[in-house]
C-alpha positions as CSV (number, residue, x, y, z in Angstrom):
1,X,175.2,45.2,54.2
2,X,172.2,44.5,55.9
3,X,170.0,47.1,58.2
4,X,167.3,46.3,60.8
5,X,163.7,48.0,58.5
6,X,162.1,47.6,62.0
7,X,164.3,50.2,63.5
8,X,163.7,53.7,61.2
9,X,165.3,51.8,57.9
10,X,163.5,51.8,54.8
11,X,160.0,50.1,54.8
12,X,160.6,48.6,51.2
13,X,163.6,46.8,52.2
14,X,163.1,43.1,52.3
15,X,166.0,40.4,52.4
16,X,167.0,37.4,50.2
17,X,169.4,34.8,52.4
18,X,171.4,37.5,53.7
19,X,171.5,39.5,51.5
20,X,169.6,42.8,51.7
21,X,167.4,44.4,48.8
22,X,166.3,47.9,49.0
23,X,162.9,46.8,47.6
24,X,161.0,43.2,46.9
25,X,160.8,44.0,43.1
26,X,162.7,41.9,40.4
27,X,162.4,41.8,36.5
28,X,162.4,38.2,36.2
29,X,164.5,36.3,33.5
30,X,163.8,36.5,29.9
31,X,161.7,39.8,30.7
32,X,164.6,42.5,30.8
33,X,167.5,40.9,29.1
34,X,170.7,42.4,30.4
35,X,169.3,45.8,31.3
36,X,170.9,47.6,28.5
37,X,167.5,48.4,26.9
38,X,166.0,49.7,30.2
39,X,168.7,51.7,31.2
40,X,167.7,54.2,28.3
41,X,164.3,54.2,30.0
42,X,165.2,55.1,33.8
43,X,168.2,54.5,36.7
44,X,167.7,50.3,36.7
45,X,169.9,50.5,40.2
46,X,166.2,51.9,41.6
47,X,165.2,47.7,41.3
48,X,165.6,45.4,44.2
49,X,167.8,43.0,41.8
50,X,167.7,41.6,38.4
51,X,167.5,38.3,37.5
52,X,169.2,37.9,34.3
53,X,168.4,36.9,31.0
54,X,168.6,32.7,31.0
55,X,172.5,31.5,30.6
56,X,172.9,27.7,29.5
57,X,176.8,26.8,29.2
58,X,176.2,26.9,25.2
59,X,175.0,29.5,22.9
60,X,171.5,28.7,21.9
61,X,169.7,30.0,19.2
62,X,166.2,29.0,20.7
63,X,162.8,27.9,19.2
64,X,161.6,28.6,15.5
65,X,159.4,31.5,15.0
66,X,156.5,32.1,15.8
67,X,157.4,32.0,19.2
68,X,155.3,34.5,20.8
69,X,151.7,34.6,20.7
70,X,148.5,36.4,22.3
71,X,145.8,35.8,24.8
72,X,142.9,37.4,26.1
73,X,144.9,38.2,29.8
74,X,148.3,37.0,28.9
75,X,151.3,35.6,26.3
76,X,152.2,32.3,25.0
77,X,156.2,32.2,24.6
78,X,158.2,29.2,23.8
79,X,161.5,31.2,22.8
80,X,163.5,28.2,24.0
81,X,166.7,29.8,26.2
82,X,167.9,31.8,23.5
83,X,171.5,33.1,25.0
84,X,174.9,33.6,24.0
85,X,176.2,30.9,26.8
86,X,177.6,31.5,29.7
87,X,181.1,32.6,28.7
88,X,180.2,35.2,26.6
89,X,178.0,36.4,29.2
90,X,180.5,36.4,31.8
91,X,183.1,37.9,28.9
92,X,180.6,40.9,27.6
93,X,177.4,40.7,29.3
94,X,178.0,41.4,32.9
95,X,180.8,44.1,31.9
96,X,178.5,46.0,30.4
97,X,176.2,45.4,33.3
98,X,178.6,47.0,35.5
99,X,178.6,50.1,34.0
100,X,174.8,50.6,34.5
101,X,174.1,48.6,37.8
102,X,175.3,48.7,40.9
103,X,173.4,46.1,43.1
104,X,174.2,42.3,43.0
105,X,172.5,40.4,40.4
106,X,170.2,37.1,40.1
107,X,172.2,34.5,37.5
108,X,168.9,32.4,35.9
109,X,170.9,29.2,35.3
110,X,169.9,26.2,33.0
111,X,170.7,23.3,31.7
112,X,170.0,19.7,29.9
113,X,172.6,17.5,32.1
114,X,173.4,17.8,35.8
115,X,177.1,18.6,34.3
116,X,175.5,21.2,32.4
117,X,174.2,22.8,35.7
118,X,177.6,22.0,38.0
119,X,179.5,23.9,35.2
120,X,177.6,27.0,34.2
121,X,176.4,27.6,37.9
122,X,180.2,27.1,39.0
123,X,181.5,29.9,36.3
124,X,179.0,32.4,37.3
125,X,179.4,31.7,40.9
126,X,182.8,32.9,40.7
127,X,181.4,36.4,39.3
128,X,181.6,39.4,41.8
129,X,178.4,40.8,40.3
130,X,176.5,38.0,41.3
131,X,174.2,37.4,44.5
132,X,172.3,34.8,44.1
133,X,171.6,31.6,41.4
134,X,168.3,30.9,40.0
135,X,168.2,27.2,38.7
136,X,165.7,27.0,36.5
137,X,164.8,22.9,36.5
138,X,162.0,23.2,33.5
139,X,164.4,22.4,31.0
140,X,164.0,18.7,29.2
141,X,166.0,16.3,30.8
142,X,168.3,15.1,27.8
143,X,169.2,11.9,29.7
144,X,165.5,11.0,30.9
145,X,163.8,11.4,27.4
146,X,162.9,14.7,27.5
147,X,160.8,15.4,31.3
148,X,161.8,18.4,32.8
149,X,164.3,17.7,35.9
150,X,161.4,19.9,37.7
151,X,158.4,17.1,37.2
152,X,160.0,15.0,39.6
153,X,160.9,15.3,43.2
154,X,164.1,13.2,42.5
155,X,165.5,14.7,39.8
156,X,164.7,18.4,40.8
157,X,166.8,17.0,44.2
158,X,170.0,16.0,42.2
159,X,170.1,19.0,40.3
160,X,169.9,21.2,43.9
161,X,172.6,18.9,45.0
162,X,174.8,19.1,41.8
163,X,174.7,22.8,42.4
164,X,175.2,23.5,45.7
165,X,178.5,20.6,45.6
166,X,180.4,23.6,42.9
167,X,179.2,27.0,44.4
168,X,179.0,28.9,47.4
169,X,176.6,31.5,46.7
170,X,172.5,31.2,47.7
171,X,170.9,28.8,44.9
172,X,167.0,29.2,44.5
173,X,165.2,26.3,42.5
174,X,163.2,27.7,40.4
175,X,160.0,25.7,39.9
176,X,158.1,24.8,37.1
177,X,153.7,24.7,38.1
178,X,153.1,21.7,35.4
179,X,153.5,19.0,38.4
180,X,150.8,17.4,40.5
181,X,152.0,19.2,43.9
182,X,154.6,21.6,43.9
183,X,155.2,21.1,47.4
184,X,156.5,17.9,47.1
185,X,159.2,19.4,44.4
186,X,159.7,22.1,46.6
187,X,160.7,20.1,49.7
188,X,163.1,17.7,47.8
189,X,164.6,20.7,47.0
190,X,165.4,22.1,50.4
191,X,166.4,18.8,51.5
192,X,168.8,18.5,48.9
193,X,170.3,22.3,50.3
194,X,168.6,24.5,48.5
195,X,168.8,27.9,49.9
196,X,165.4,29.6,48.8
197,X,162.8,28.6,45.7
198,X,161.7,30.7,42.9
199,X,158.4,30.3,41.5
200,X,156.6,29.6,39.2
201,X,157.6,29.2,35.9
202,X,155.0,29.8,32.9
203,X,152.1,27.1,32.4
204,X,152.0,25.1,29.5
205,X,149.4,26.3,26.9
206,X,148.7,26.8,23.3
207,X,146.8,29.0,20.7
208,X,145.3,27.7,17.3
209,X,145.0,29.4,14.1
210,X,141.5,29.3,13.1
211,X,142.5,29.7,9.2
212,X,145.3,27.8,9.2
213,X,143.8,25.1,11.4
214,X,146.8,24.7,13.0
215,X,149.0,25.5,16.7
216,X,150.2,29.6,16.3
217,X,153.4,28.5,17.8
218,X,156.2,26.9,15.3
219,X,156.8,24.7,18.5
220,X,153.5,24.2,18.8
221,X,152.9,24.7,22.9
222,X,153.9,27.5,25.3
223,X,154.7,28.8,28.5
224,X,151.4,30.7,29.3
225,X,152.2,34.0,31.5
226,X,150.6,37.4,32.6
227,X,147.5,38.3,34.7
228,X,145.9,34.9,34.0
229,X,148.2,33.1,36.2
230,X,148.4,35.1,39.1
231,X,145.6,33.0,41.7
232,X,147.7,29.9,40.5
233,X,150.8,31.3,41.2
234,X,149.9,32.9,44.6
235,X,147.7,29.5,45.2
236,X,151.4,27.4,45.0
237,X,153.1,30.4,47.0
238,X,151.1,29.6,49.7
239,X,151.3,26.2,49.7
240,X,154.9,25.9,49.1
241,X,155.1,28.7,52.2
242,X,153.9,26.0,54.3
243,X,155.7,23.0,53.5
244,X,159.3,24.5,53.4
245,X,161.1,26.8,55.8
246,X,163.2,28.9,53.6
247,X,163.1,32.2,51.2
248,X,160.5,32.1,48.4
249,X,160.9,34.5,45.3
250,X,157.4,34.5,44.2
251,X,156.4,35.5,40.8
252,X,153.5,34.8,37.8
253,X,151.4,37.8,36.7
254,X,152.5,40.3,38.9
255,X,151.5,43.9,37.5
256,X,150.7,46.0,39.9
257,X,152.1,47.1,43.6
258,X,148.6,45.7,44.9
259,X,149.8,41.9,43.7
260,X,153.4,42.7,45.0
261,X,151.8,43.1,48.4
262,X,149.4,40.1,47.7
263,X,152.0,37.8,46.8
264,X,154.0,38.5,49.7
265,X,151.0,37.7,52.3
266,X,150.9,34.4,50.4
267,X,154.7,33.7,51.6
268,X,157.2,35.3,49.6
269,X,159.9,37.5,50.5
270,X,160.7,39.0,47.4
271,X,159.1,39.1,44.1
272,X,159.5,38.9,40.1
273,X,158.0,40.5,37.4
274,X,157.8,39.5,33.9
275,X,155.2,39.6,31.2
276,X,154.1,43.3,32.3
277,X,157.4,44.6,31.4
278,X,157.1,43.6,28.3
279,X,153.8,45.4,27.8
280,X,155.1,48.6,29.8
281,X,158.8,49.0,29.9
282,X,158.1,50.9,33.0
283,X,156.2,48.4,35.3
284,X,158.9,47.9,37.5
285,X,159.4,51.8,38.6
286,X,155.9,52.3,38.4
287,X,155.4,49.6,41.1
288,X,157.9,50.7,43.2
289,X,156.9,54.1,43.0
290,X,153.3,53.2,43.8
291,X,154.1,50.5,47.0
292,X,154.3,53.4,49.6
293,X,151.0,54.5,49.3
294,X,149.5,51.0,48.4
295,X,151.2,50.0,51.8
296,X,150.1,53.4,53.5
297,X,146.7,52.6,52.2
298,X,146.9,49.1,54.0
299,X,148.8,50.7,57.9
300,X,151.4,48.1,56.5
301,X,154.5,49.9,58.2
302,X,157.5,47.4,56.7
303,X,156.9,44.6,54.0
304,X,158.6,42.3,55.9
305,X,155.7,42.7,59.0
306,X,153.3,40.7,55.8
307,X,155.4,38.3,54.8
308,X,153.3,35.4,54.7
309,X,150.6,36.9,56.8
310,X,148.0,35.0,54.9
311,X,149.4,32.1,56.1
């Protein structure tokens, strides 16, 4: 599956734990649903993967509107994991995902119990389709009062651990930034067997309405994402790049094939985009289209020569 892009292969090509993509770029969770709507757009199978909309093992209805709101370089969301659980998905979701997709898939996995994790990441394990699982640990622990598993080196650990004892498949931790040091998260992470990490996650924020004197959001906080959080996100890249010694899917605020390129320099071997597909249903194809001659522009002969050549 894999080729050598050193030796006359394609200079886009970068790869994720064995498995090869054809180009860094991802539409990150929650940012392209299953594809369907995109597909109308352009050929998806041009993308180096998708990771899939979020998949808990219930169907979830998410928060209460408002759930989206504005900022200056940026969006607060708090839609809350709304998905038709994982059976469905498996049942309707990724069948209709065959039919317009050809490459293996990222499964965005979460959950509010370490069952909850061991259960929906074993079902979708067992799906052809799939690659790789994203775990996404900033869900509220239901049996720790509510902290995200991801807050805390220990419990980000057991939910690695949980996973990895039911699949086979590369898990990536996917990371949430509200934490002291990252790092530390990180590296519990890979010592539990994590494969590769995935970050970050939005940061926690919040809009007020000046005439209603009140929080926009029905849930009243946010997950902050877009331009805005790009330096943070590339700042935790780069520090989580040298603290652990596997893959890093790094993503917050991408937009452009210049931050692709930046983002790999900081450490990571593939990337995600999110909020700018919602303000251009083309971002992705238009950064992959541009990447040659950003990388031309650089004498960058292969993306994986810069990854993490900031370091």
């Amino acid at each position: 599956m894999s080729h050598d892009c050193k030796t006359g292969g394609n200079p886009l090509s970068t790869e994720l734990c064995g498995i090869t993509l054809d180009n860094p770029v991802i539409p990150a969770s929650g940012t392209f649903g299953y594809g369907q709507e995109f597909a109308k757009l352009y050929d998806i199978n041009i993308l180096g993967s998708i990771s899939f909309k979020g998949t808990t093992l219930h169907e979830r209805y998410g928060n209460p509107l408002p759930r989206i709101a504005e900022c200056s370089s940026g969006m607060l969301n708090s839609v809350g994991l709304q998905n038709p659980g994982v059976d469905h998905v498996i049942a309707h979701e990724l069948p209709e995902f065959r039919k317009i997709y050809s490459k293996p898939l990222i499964a965005n996995i979460s959950g509010f119990s370490l069952d909850e994790y061991k259960e929906t990441s074993e079902k979708l394990d067992a799906q052809d389709q799939v690659g790789i699982l994203e775990i996404n640990i900033s869900c509220p622990n239901v049996h720790n009062g509510g902290m995200s598993f991801g807050t805390s080196p220990k419990a980000a650990a057991e939910v690695t651990a949980a996973v990895k004892s039911v699949t086979h498949k590369p898990v990536f931790m996917k990371l949430t930034p509200n934490v002291t040091d990252i790092t530390e998260i990180a590296k519990a992470c890979e010592g539990a067997g994590a494969d590769g990490i995935s970050m970050i996650n939005t940061l926690m924020g919040m809009r007020i309405d000046l005439k209603k004197k009140k929080p926009v959001l029905a849930n009243q906080t946010g997950g902050l994402s877009g331009p805005a959080v790009l330096p943070v996100a590339l700042r935790m890249v780069w520090q989580t790049a040298h603290a652990v010694n596997i893959p890093i899917i790094g993503m917050g605020g991408i937009s452009t094939a210049e931050d692709v390129i930046e983002m790999m320099m900081a450490g990571a071997s593939a990337v995600e985009i999110g909020a700018a597909n919602l303000v251009n249903p083309y971002a992705c194809k238009e950064i992959i289209e541009d990447l040659p001659s950003v990388m031309e522009g650089l004498h960058i002969d292969s993306l994986t020569d810069i990854i993490g050549a900031a370091l």
